[in-house]
N, C-alpha and C positions, 0 to 999 in steps of 0.2 A: 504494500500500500504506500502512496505517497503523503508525503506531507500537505494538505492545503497551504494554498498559496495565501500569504498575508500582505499583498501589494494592492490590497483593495481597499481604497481609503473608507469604504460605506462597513466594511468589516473592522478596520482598525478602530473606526469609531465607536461601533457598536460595544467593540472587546473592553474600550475606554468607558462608554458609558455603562453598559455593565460593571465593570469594576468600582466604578463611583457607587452605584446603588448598592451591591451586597458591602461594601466599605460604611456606607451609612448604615445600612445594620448589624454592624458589629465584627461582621466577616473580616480577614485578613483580603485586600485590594485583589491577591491573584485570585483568589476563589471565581470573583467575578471573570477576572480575564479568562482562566478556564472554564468557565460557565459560557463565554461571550464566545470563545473558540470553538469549542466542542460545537455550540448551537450553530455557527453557521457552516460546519463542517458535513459536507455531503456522504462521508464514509464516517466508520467509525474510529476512533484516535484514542493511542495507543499514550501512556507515558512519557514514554521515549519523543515522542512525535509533539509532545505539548511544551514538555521540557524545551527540544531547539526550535523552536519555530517561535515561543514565547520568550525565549531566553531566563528562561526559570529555573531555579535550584530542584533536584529531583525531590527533594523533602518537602517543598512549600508547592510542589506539583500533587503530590502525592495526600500531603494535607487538604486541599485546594478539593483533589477528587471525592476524599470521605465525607468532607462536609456535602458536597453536592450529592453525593447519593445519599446519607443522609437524611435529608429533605426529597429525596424523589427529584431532583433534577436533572439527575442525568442516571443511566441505566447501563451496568457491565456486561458487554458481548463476548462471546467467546467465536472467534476468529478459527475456522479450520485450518490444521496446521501450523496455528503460531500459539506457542505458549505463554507470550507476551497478553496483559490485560487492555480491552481495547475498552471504549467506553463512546457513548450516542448520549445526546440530548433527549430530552422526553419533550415533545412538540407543542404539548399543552400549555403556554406561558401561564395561562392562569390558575393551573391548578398548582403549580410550582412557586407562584407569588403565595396563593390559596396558605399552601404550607408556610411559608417565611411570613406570613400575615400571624398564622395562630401561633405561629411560635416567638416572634417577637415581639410583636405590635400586641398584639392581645398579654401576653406573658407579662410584658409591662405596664401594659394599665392597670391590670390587676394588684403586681405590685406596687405599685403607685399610689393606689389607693390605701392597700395594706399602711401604705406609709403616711400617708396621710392621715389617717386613725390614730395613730400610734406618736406623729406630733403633738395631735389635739390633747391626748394624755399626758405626755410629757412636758406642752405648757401649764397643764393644770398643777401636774406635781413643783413644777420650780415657781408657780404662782403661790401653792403652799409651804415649799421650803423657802421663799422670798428669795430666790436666784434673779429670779425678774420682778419687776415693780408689777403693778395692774395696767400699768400703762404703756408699758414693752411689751407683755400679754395682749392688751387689747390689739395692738400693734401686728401682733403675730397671726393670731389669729384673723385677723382680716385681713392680711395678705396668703394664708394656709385658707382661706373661705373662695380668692379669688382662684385658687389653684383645684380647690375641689370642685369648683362650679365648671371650669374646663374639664376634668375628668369626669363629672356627671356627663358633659355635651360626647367628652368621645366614648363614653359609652353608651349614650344613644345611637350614633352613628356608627358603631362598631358593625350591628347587626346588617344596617345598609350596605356599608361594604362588604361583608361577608359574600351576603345575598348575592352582589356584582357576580362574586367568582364561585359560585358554587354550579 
């Protein structure tokens, strides 16, 4: 098999802007670039073949791949005759957000709010140990009020989104 060609600027972009999105959640930058490759790759793409073409260290290639299976975003072929691990995209973009959706974006809100609970109590305790005046409490608390009133709204619209990709 040969390597895809990467002299395609509408490819290189795509590898770039993927790496920007799984980077913003939390990902290591190549995950995305191996994500952005593999998907626009007509065959399926072997380690070796990601590693020079990406110019990627075989360990942050190799990372890059568990998290993407992982998640269901890409899917391990076995190639006759080569004992080499080859690996395909899975063509569904939105079931593959779908997943990255409930595992971070949901994961987070949720702790968010756990945290948010758990300020509210903590300003109560240093309001009755006098750490804070009533009035660095009130303080707090209305700005811990403007932060829950956002995590009420995303969790209204959680469901909406869900909805989009299911």
């Amino acid at each position: 098999m040969s390597i895809p060609d990467l002299t395609s600027k509408a490819k290189q972009s795509f590898i770039e802007a993927s790496s920007r999105c799984f980077q913003a959640l939390g990902f290591p930058r190549t995950t995305g670039q191996v994500y952005g490759f593999i998907y626009f790759s007509q065959q399926p793409i072997s380690l070796d073949d990601m590693v020079e073409a990406l110019k990627l260290s075989k360990g942050s290639a190799s990372i890059a791949t568990r998290n993407l299976l992982n998640f269901q975003a890409i899917r391990q072929i076995w190639v006759r005759g080569d004992r080499r691990e080859y690996f395909e995209a899975v063509e569904d973009v939105c079931l593959v957000f779908r997943k990255l959706y409930d595992s971070f974006v949901t994961a987070r809100i949720e702790g968010a709010s756990q945290s948010i609970s758990e300020m509210f109590k903590d300003l109560d305790e240093d309001l009755q140990k006098r750490r804070l005046s009533g009035v660095d409490v009130e303080f707090c608390r209305n700005r811990l009020e403007k932060i829950r009133s956002l995590q009420k709204r995303l969790d209204e619209i959680g469901p909406m989104i869900e909805k989009q990709f299911s």
